[in-house]
N, C-alpha and C positions, 0 to 999 in steps of 0.2 A: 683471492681466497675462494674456495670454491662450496656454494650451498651449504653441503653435511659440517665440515668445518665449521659453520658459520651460526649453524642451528646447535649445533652440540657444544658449539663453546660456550655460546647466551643459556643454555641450560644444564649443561652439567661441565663448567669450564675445568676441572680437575681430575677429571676420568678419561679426557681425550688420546686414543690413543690412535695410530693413523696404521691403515691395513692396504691400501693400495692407494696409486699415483693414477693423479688425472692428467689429461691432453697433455697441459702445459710444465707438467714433469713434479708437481707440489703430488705432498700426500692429501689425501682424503679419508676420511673414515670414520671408523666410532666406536667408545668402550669396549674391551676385548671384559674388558669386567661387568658390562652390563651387558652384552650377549650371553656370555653362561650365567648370567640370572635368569635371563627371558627364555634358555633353554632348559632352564633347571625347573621354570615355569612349566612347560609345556610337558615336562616328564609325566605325571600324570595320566595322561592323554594316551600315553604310549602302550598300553596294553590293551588299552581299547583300540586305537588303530592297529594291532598287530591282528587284535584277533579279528577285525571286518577284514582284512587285508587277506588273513590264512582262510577264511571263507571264501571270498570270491575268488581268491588262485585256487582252490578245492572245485571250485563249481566250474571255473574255465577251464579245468585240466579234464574234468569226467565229461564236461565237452565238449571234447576233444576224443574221443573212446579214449582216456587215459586213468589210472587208478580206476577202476573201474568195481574190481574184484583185486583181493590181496590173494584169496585162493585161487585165482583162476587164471592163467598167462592167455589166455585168448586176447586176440585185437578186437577191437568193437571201431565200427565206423562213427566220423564227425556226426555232431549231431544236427548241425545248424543246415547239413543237404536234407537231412529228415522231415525238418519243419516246414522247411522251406517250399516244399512237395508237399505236404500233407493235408488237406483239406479242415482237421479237426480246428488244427493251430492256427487258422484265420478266423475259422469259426467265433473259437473261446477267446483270440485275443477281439476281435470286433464286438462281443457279445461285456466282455470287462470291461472293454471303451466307453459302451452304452452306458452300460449301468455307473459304469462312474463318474460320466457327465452329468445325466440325472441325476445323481445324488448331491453331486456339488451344485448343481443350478442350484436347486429346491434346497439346498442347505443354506447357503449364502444370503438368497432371498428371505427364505423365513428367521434366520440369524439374523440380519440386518435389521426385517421391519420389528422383530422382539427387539433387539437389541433401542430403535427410536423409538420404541412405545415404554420401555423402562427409563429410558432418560427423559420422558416427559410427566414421569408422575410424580407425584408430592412429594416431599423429604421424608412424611412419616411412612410411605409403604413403602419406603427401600428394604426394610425387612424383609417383606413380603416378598420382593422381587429374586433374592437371592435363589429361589425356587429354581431356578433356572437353571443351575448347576447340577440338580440332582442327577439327569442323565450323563453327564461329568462324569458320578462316581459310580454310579453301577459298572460293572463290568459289561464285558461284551457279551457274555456265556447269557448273563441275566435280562439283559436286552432281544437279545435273539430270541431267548422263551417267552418273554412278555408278546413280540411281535408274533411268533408263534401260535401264540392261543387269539389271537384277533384276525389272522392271516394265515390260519391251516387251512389242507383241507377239509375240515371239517366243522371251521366259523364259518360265521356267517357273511362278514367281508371276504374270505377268501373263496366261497362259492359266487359273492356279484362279482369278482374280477376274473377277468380271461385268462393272465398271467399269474395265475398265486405266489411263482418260487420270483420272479422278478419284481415283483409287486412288493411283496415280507422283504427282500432284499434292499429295494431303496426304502422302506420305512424304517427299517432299520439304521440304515446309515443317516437318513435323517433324521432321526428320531436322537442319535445319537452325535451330528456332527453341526447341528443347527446349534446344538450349546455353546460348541466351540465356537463357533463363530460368532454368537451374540457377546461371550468373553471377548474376544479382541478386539468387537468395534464399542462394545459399551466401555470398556477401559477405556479407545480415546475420547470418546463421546462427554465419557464427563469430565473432559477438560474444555469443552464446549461450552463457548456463552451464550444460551439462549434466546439473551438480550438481543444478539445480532438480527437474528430472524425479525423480531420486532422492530429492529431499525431500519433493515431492510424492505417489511409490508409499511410502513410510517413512510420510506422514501418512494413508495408507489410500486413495490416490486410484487410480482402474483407467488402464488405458493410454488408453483413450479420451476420459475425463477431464480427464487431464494434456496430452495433445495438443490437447484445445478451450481449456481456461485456458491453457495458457503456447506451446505453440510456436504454432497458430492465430493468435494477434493479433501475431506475430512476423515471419511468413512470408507474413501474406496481404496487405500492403502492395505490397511486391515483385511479389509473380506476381498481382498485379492490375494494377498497371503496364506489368511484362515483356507480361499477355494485352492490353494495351489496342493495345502500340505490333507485338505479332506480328498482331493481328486487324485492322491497319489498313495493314502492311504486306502479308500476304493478300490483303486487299481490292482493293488498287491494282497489285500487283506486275506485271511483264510478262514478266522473263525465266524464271522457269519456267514461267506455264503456256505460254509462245510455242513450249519444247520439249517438256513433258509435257502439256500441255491436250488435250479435246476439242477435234474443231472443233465439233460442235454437243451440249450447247448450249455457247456457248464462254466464256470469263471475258470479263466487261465491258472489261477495259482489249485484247482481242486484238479485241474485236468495235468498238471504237473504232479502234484502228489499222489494219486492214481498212478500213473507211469511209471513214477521212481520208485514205491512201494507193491505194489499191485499186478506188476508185468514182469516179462523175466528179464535179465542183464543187458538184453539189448537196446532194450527200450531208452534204461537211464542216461545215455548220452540224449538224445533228443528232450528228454523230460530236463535236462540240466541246460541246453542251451536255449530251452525257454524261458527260465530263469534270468542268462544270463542279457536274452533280449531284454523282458523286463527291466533288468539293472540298468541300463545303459536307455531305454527310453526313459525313463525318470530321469537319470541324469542328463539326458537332453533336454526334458521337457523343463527341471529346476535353471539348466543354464541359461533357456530362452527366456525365462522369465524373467532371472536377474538381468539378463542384457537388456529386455524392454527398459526394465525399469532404472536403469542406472541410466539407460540414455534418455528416456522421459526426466531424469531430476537433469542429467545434464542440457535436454532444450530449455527448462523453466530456468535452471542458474541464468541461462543467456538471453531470456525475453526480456 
């Protein structure tokens, strides 16, 4: 009797219905009744996947010089020889790289030490701490004009800084991604025994120590997570840098919007397959992460 057989009987012995033969010529298989549940499940979903789906085939076809203009039968050339050649587009994507490693460093770090400075204070100002959220709920639009008026040209911080429009730009992103991440590691955090720490200085261990064995492998799940999904929001974002950005050199997604809106039809294939590089490094960079980490759990299962 083979695996599936074996697992579907012990749990749903009266739904088994068998859909293909294994090696040895038996059937194998599983509910043809609980498969169109689990698909009747996922219906939902389904117009949300059509409409990312009708996007990005919209965005790989314009670059491609394809639908370009409905009024206009001209051919437009690939866009991806454009970029490829062009000096602007290593510029703006090296200059988005920057700014959004920046941002995620200095997010994760200041997320993190808020995040063990609220799990160590008394039970009565948990009230208090909840403050933390506020930049949570503000919007981005109201974020960007708060940093605005501390980091124009025309504050007074933004005349001691050399960079004004890169400077507004990561305080912005921190200002607004450091909550996020004190949210994910202070949720695990307070499932955190404190007590250990103190068993651990009691068994002779220094504070440096104690922080690598027990809260480290606690806290570094989360704010590796919280840095993957703030460094790729960075990356793509539009409405802060559209009010705090340079114009030159400028973030990738402003120097795409420019092109597509802003320039005449030729442009828009080069302006769409910088897009679609974008798409495709996020999903490289999302795949690499989960591969670390899947293979990081699978050496600890085998230590």
């Amino acid at each position: 009797m083979c695996w599936r057989n074996t697992v579907y009987r012990r749990y749903q012995p009266n739904t088994l219905t068998p859909w293909s033969k294994t090696g040895n010529g038996r059937y194998c298989g599983v509910s043809r009744s609980w498969s169109i549940r689990r698909a009747c499940a996922l219906l939902p979903l389904l117009p949300f996947v059509l409409f990312i789906a009708a996007g990005v085939g919209y965005t790989v076809l314009q670059s491609l010089g394809l639908w370009i203009s409905a009024h206009s039968a001209e051919s437009y050339p690939a866009g991806y020889a454009v970029i490829l050649r062009s000096a602007w587009f290593y510029r703006s994507l090296l200059y988005s790289l920057w700014i959004a490693t920046v941002s995620t460093l200095l997010s994760v770090v200041l997320g993190t030490l808020l995040a063990l400075l609220l799990r160590g204070l008394p039970q009565r100002l948990y009230p208090f701490a909840l403050m933390y959220k506020i930049p949570l709920i503000l919007p981005h639009v109201v974020i960007g004009l708060i940093v605005l008026l501390g980091f124009g040209r025309g504050a007074a911080l933004g005349r001691l800084l050399a960079a004004p429009g890169s400077s507004a730009l990561v305080s912005a992103y921190v200002f607004k991604s450091a909550s996020f991440v004190t949210l994910l590691v202070y949720a695990v955090l307070r499932g955190f025994d404190l007590r250990q720490l103190e068993t651990a200085r009691m068994l002779g261990a220094g504070a440096l120590l104690s922080f690598r064995a027990l809260l480290l492998p606690v806290i570094l799940p989360p704010a590796a997570t919280a840095g993957v999904i703030v460094f790729l929001f960075s990356f793509g974002a539009f409405d802060l840098p559209f009010l705090l950005g340079a114009s030159r050199p400028a973030m990738l997604a402003i120097d795409v919007y420019n092109r597509y809106w802003y320039r005449d039809l030729s442009a828009r294939p080069a302006a769409m397959a910088s897009l679609v590089v974008m798409f495709l490094f996020s999903l490289l960079f999302v795949t690499v992460y989960f591969r670390l980490v899947r293979r990081q759990k699978h050496g600890i299962r085998h230590v």
